[in-house]
Structure formats: structure tokens, C-alpha cells
N, C-alpha and C positions, 0 to 999 in steps of 0.2 A: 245554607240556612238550616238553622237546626227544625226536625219536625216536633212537633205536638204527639205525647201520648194521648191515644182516644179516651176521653172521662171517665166513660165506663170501663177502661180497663183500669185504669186511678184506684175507683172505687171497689175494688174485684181484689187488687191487691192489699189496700187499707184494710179491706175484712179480711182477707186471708193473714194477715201480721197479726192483726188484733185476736184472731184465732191462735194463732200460736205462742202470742201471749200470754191467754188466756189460760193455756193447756196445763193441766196439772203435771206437775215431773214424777217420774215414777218414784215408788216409796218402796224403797229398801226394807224390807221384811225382816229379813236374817240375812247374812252372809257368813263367812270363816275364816279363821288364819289367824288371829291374834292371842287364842285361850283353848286349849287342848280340849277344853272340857264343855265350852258357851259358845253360844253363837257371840261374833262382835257386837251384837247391841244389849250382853250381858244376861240374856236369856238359857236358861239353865235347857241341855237337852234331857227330854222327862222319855223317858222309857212307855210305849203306847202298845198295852195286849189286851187280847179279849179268846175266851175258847168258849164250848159250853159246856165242856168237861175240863176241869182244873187241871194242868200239866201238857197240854197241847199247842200250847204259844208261850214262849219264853224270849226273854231280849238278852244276850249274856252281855255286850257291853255297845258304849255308844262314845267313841271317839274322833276328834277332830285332827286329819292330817293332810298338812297343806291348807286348801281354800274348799275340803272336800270333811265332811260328816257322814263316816260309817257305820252304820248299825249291823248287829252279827247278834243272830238268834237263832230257832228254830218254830217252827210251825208243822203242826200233824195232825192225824184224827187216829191215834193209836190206841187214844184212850174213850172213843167213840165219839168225837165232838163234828156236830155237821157244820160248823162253822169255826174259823179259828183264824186271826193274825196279828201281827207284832211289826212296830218298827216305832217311832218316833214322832214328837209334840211337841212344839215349840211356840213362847209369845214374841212379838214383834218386840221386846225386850221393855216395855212398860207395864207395869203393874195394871193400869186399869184399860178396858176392853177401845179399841180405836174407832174412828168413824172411815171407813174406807168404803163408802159408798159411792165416789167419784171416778172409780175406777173398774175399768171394763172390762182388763184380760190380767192373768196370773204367769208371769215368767218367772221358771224355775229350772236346776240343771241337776238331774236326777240319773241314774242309772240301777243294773242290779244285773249281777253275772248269775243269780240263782234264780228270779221270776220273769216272767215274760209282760207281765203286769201290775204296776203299782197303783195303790187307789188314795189319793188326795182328800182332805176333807179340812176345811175350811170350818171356824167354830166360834159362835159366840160367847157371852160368861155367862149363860143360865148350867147350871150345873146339874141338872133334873134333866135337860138333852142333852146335853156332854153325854152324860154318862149311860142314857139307851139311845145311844147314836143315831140323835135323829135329827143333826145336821148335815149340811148338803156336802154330796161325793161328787168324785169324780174319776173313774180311771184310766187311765195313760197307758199304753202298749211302749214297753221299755227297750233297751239292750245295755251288752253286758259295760259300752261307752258312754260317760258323762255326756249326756246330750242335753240344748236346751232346749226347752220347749215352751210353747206359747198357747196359753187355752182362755179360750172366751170366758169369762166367767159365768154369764147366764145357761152354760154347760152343765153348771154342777146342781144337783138333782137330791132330796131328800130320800133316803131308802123308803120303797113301798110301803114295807110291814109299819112305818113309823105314823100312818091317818092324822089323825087331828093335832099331834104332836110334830110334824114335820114344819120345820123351819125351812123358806124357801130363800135363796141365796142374796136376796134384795132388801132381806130384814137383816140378816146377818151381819152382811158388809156394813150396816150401820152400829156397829157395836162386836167387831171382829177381835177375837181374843189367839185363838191358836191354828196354825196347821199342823195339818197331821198329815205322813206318807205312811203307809203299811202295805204289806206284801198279805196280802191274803188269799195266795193259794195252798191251804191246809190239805189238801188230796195228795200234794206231795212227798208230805213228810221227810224231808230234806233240810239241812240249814241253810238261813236265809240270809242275803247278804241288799245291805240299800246303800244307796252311794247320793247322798243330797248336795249341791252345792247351794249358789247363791239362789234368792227366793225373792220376787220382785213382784209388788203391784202396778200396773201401766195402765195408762187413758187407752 
């Protein structure tokens, strides 16, 4: 004789289906491989520096080989800058800013044979914070292997110096326009090398 599942186990599984029903699928950000020069969703890679002395962060070039986007620059304080770095910005390849507030962690496959550290930053389209970067960071402990990594998002954090301007990462994600990787260790004075692959929003 066949047994009876117990009810409440019925019911335990019906929500758990319906849970993953529910689940949003990850959202493809950027990826690589099909345009030397764009990421595949047709988004242009934009060259990303900042020094406090002009000439201490430079991008020389940012090409797509394989399913991998290398950037190759230099960063220093030669010319006295106590802050300096360079690497790469990219949009989820549509013109106007996305809602990706349903999503809780960022998987991305990054490396870098030159820094031990890459710092992330996630951005909406106010262009007044873009530009005194006082959108929310995050930095990652790298190697010189494309590795993937997987980061909470409620990790990422407003730079101090930015007060009442600081955007915190839960208004962001509601009108997310760009990420950005940069290598910001300027004490080095050394050229820099970043190795980005695919770039993933996940529940």
C-alpha cells in the first residue's frame, strides 16, 4: 500500500517551489567576446581616472580578448598626487539608468598581475556624484588569476570624505547606471594591469 506524504510536508514543498518561482534570475550586466572594443550588451568600455595632480593616472588602452577586458595604464604620485587611479566604466548597455534593487549580491571575474587590490563601484545617473565620487565602493583582494567572486551587496559603502552627499547602495540599485573597477594603488608608481570578465547581478 502506497504511504501518504505528511501535509505539512505538502505544504513546506508548495512554498518552497513557489519560492523559486519567484526568484529573480540573475541579470547579465556586461559580459565579452563578441566586439573587440564593447562589452556584448553594446556598451562602450569608457576609460575611468582620477589623480590630484594631472598626469599620475593614465589608461593607455582598453581591449576585449576572448571573454576577458584588459585595461593597461599607469598610476603614481610622481607628480605629488596623494591620491590617484585608473581603470574602467561600463553601462549594463542601455541608455537610461536600470532598477536593480532586487538584487542582493554582485558576481563578477576580475584579476590583476600588477595590484593586490581592486576597488568596485557601482553608480547611478546623478552626474554631480559620479563625478566627486560619492557613490558606493567596494574593494576586493585580487590575484594575478581570473577569479570569480561573489560580494554582498549591502558591502558597498559611500567614501567617508563624501557627508551629506553620500549615496548609500539601496538608493542606487534603484536607478543603477555604471560599474566601475579601478586599481588604486598610486604609492606604486608602476603600470597597471585589470583583467574583468563577466559581471552579474544575483538574488
Amino acid at each position: 500500500m502506497r504511504s501518504k506524504l505528511p501535509f505539512t510536508f505538502v505544504l513546506l514543498a508548495a512554498a518552497f517551489a513557489a519560492h523559486v518561482q519567484a526568484e529573480e534570475p540573475a541579470f547579465v550586466f556586461a559580459d565579452f567576446g563578441k566586439n573587440p572594443s564593447t562589452t556584448n550588451q553594446g556598451a562602450d568600455l569608457t576609460q575611468s581616472v582620477y589623480s590630484e595632480r594631472k598626469g599620475d593616472a593614465v589608461v593607455h588602452s582598453i581591449s576585449v580578448v576572448g571573454e576577458t577586458a584588459i585595461v593597461m595604464g599607469e598610476i603614481g604620485n610622481k607628480k605629488g598626487s596623494q591620491f590617484a587611479g585608473a581603470g574602467v566604466m561600463m553601462t549594463h548597455g542601455g541608455a537610461t539608468a536600470k532598477d536593480l534593487s532586487a538584487y542582493k549580491n554582485l558576481r563578477i571575474k576580475m584579476a590583476s598581475p600588477t595590484a593586490d587590490y581592486l576597488r568596485l563601484r557601482i553608480t547611478g545617473d546623478d552626474t554631480k556624484i559620479l563625478n566627486i565620487g560619492c557613490y558606493p565602493v567596494y574593494t576586493q583582494k585580487v590575484t594575478p588569476t581570473l577569479t570569480e567572486y561573489n560580494i554582498t551587496l549591502i558591502n558597498f559603502k559611500p567614501e567617508l570624505y563624501c557627508g551629506e552627499n553620500a549615496r548609500p547602495i539601496e538608493n542606487t540599485l534603484k536607478k543603477a547606471m555604471f560599474v566601475e573597477l579601478m586599481d588604486t594603488g598610486h604609492t606604486r608608481n608602476k603600470p597597471t594591469q585589470i583583467f574583468v570578465g563577466k559581471i552579474e547581478f544575483t538574488p
